[in-house]
C-alpha positions in Angstrom: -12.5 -7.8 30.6 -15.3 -7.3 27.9 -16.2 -10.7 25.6 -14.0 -10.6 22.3 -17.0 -9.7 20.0 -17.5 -6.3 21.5 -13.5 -5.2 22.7 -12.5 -3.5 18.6 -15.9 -1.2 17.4 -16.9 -1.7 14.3 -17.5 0.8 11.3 -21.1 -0.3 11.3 -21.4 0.5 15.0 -19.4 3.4 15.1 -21.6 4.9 12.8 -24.9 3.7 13.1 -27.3 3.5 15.8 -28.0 -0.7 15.4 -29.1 -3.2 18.6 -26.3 -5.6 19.7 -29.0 -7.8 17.1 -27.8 -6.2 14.0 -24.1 -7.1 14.8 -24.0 -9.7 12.0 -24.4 -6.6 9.6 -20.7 -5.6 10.4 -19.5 -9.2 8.8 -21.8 -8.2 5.4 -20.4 -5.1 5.4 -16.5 -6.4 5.8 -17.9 -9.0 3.2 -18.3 -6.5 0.2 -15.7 -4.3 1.5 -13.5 -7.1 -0.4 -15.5 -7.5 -3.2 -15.3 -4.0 -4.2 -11.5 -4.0 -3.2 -11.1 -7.0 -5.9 -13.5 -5.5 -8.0 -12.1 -1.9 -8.4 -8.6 -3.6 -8.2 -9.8 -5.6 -11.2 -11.3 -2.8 -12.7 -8.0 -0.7 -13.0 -5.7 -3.6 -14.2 -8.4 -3.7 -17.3 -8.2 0.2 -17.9 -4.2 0.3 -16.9 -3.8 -3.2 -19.7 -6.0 -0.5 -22.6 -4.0 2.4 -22.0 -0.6 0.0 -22.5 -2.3 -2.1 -25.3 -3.4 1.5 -27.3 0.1 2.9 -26.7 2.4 0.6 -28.4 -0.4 0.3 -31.5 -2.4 -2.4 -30.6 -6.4 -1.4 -30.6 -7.1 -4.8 -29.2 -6.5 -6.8 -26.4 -5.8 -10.0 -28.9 -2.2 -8.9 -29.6 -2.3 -9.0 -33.2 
């Protein structure tokens, strides 16, 4: 049975040509996978909150 590290490929070495050396490059990558998830998440709930705000009247987000 192969070690645990290399049983589930990887996006990075599925499609990349990397040593075995480089594998910590596949934990960066998952790493700002999420933080563009939450940032684009974050992202749409601001421009989803405008569109809401500028349709019932308000022109700012202070709800005045």
């Amino acid at each position: 049975m192969p070690e645990s590290n290399t049983r589930l490929p990887s996006s990075t070495a599925a499609a990349s040509t990397l040593s075995p050396d480089w594998r910590l490059l596949a934990s960066f990558e998952a790493a700002n996978g999420i933080i563009m998830f939450g940032w684009t998440t974050a992202l749409i709930v601001a421009y989803v909150q405008r569109i809401v705000l500028h349709s019932h009247g308000h022109d700012d987000a202070s709800g005045s």
